[in-house]
C-alpha positions, 0 to 999 in steps of 0.5 A: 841790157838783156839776159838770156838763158843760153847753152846746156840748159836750153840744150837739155831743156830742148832734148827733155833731160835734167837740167843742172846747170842755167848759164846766162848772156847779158847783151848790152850792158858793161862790167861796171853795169853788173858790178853796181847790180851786186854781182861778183866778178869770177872770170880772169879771162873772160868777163864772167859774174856770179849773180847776188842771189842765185850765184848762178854765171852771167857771162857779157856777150863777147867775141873772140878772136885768135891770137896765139896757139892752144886754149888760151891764144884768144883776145876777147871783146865784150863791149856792149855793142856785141849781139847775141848772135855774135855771141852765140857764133863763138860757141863750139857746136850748134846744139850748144849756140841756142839761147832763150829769152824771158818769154820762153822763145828759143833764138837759133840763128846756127840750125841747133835744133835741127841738128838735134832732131837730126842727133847731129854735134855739128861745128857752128863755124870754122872758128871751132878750129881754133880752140884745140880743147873742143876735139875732146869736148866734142869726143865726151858730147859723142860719149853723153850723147850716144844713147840719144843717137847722136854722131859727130858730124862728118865736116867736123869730124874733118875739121878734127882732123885738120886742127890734130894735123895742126899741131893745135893738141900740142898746147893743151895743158895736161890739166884739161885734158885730163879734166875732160878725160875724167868727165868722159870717164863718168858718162854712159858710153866713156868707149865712144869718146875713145873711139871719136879721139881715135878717129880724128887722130887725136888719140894718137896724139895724147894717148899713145899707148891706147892708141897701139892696141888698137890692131893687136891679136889676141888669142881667140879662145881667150879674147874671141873678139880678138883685136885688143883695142875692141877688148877694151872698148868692151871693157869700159861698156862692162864698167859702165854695166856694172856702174864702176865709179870713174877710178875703177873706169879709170883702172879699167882703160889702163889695165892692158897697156902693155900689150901694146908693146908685147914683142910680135913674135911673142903674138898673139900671146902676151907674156909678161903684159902686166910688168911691160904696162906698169910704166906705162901706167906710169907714164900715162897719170905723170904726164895728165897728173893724173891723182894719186889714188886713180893712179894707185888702182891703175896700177894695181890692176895693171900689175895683178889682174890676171892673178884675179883671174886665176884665184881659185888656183892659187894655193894658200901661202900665194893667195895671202901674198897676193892680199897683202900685195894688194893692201887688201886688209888695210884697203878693203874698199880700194881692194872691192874697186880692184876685183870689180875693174878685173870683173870688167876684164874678164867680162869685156869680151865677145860672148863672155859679157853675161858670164859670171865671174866667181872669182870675185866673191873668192876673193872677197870671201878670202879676204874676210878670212884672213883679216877675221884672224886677230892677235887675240886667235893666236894661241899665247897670243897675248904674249907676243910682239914685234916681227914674232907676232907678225909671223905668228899672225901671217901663218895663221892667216895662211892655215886658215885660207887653206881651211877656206881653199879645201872647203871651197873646192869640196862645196863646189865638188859637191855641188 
C-alpha cells in the first residue's frame, strides 16, 4: 500500500501558491485495509475516507468507466490492482493529473508540469468528455488562473464544444452548476469564466439570458463600450476591484437581463429594462435554486439601479420611497450591498472605471437621516400609535431628507 499527495496541492504547491486543501491516492490496498487503519468511509460513490488523525481525503486509486449520461453515468473500479497512473489518467486537466510521493518526487506521466510552464488547462484524455461538469471546472480554472496567464487550450476548448453540441450539459443538476457558479463568483476574474462558457456554447446552453446581451447596443454617451455583454464583463472586473462579497457579484452579473430582451426598435435604448429583467431574475435563481438572500439582492438591484443613479435628483418625498422600497432602514447591510453592485454599474464601462460615483455616500448619508428620526423627535410623540405614528413618522423623515437635499445641493453649489 502506497499513498501519494495528488491533485490541487501538488498543482499549487508547483506554481508557489497557498495550499488549502492536501488530497491523497492509496494504490494497493482495499477498503477494509483503511477501515482496519481507523479511517472513516465518506464516499457514497466513489471509495473515499477520512484519515483518523488529520481528517484530511484518501481516496483508493480507481478508474472509471461511462455508463450513462451526466455527472453521475460512471461505474468505478478500485481494486488494488489499479496503478497510480491509471488513476491519475481520470483526472479532468493535466495540471491536475500529478501526484507526489513521500520523497517529495513529482509523478507526471500527462505533460502537467509542461503545461504549467507553458499556462495551458489542457484535457488529459478524450475521457475528459464524458463528464459534462468539467466544461464549468475548467471555465472557473480559466477565471482563478487568469492572473497567471493561463488559456484553455485550443483541443479542449474544442472537445467543449463537442460534449455541449451533445447534449451532455442537459443533465447537470441545478446544484452543481449553481456550486461552481458561485465559486467562480468568488475568483479573481468571475468575467473569464463567462466568456470560456460562452466561447464553448455552454453559456447558451445554461444561462440563456446572459448569453443574449452579448450583441446588443447600448447608447454610446452613456455605455461607450457599447455592446451590453462587454458592459457587463466590465462590471464584474468592477466587483472585483472593489472586492464586492460573491452576493453583490451575484447581483451585478444579474442587474441587466432585460436588455437582452429590449424590443429592437426600441435600440439602442432600453426603456423599462428594469421591470423586463425582473423575471428574468427570477427565472435565473428558481431553475439553479439559487439562495434566497442572492436572490433578494438581485432583484433588488435589478429592479432599482438606475433610481441609484439618479439619487441626487430625486426629491425628498421620492427619495423616502425608494429607502423604504429598498428595506434600507431595516437592512442597512443588504442596502450597502445594493449601492456597492450599482457602484460597479455605473463604474463598469469603457473610460468611466476611475470615475467617482458620489451617489453612493448620497445614498447613505440619506439613509442615516431618515433612520436617526425616531418617535421620541416627534413632537406629542409619545402620545401617538398605530398608523398615526407611522405617518407621523414618515413625514418627519421626509422633511428631514429635504433639509439634507437643500444643504446637500448648497455645499456643492458652493464648493
Amino acid at each position: 500500500m502506497k499513498t501519494y499527495l495528488v491533485g490541487g496541492a501538488v498543482r499549487d504547491g508547483l506554481l508557489g501558491r497557498a495550499i488549502t486543501d492536501r488530497d491523497w491516492v492509496v494504490v494497493g490496498a482495499t477498503p477494509q485495509q483503511l477501515l482496519a487503519e481507523g479511517f472513516k468511509s465518506v464516499g457514497h460513490d466513489f471509495p473515499v475516507f477520512l484519515h483518523p488523525h488529520t481528517q484530511e481525503e484518501y481516496a483508493l486509486a480507481r478508474t472509471e468507466r461511462k455508463s450513462g449520461m451526466g455527472y453521475h453515468g460512471f461505474m468505478c473500479d478500485a481494486t488494488p490492482v489499479i496503478s497510480l497512473e491509471q488513476d491519475l489518467e481520470r483526472r479532468d486537466l493535466t495540471i491536475n493529473a500529478m501526484a507526489q510521493d513521500d520523497h517529495g518526487h513529482i509523478i507526471d506521466p500527462y505533460g502537467g508540469q509542461a503545461d504549467l510552464a507553458a499556462r495551458l488547462l489542457r484535457h488529459v484524455s478524450p475521457a475528459f468528455g464524458e463528464d459534462p461538469l468539467r466544461v464549468l471546472r475548467v471555465a472557473r480554472f480559466a477565471a482563478r488562473y487568469a492572473p497567471l496567464g493561463f488559456k484553455v487550450a485550443r483541443e479542449t476548448m474544442i472537445l467543449m464544444r463537442n460534449m455541449v453540441n451533445a447534449g451532455e450539459l442537459q443533465h447537470l443538476t441545478a446544484e452543481r452548476v449553481w456550486l461552481e457558479t458561485h465559486k467562480a463568483l468568488s475568483e479573481n476574474h468571475p468575467d473569464v469564466y463567462i466568456e470560456v462558457l460562452r466561447e464553448s456554447g455552454a453559456l447558451q446552453v445554461l444561462f440563456p439570458e446572459l448569453h443574449q446581451l452579448f450583441g446588443i447596443p447600448q447608447r454610446p454617451e452613456y455605455h461607450p463600450e457599447i455592446d451590453t455583454g462587454v458592459h457587463l464583463l466590465m462590471c464584474l472586473q468592477v466587483s472585483v476591484k472593489n472586492k464586492l462579497n460573491p452576493r453583490t457579484r451575484f447581483a451585478v452579473l444579474m442587474h441587466d437581463l432585460g436588455k437582452g430582451i429590449t424590443p429592437t426598435d426600441l435600440l439602442p435604448r432600453h426603456l423599462g429594462h428594469e421591470a423586463r429583467g425582473l423575471p428574468l431574475v427570477k427565472a435565473v435563481c428558481e431553475r439553479y435554486k439559487v439562495p434566497k438572500d442572492y436572490q433578494q439582492l438581485a432583484e433588488m438591484v435589478c429592479e432599482h439601479h438606475l433610481e441609484c443613479h439618479r439619487v441626487v435628483e430625486l426629491q425628498a418625498k421620492t427619495l423616502w420611497k425608494k429607502l423604504h422600497a429598498l428595506d434600507a432602514l431595516r437592512r442597512p447591510e443588504r442596502f450597502e450591498e445594493f449601492l456597492l453592485a450599482c457602484q460597479a454599474d455605473a463604474q463598469g464601462r469603457l473610460g468611466w472605471e476611475d470615475r467617482p460615483y458620489p451617489q453612493v455616500d448620497y445614498f447613505r448619508q440619506a439613509r442615516q437621516v431618515a433612520a436617526a428620526i425616531t418617535p421620541k423627535d416627534l413632537p406629542h410623540g409619545h402620545e401617538l400609535t398605530g398608523q398615526a405614528l407611522g405617518d407621523a413618522l414618515i413625514i418627519a423623515r421626509i422633511h428631514a431628507l429635504q433639509h439634507f437635499k437643500q444643504q446637500y445641493q448648497q455645499e456643492n453649489h458652493d464648493g
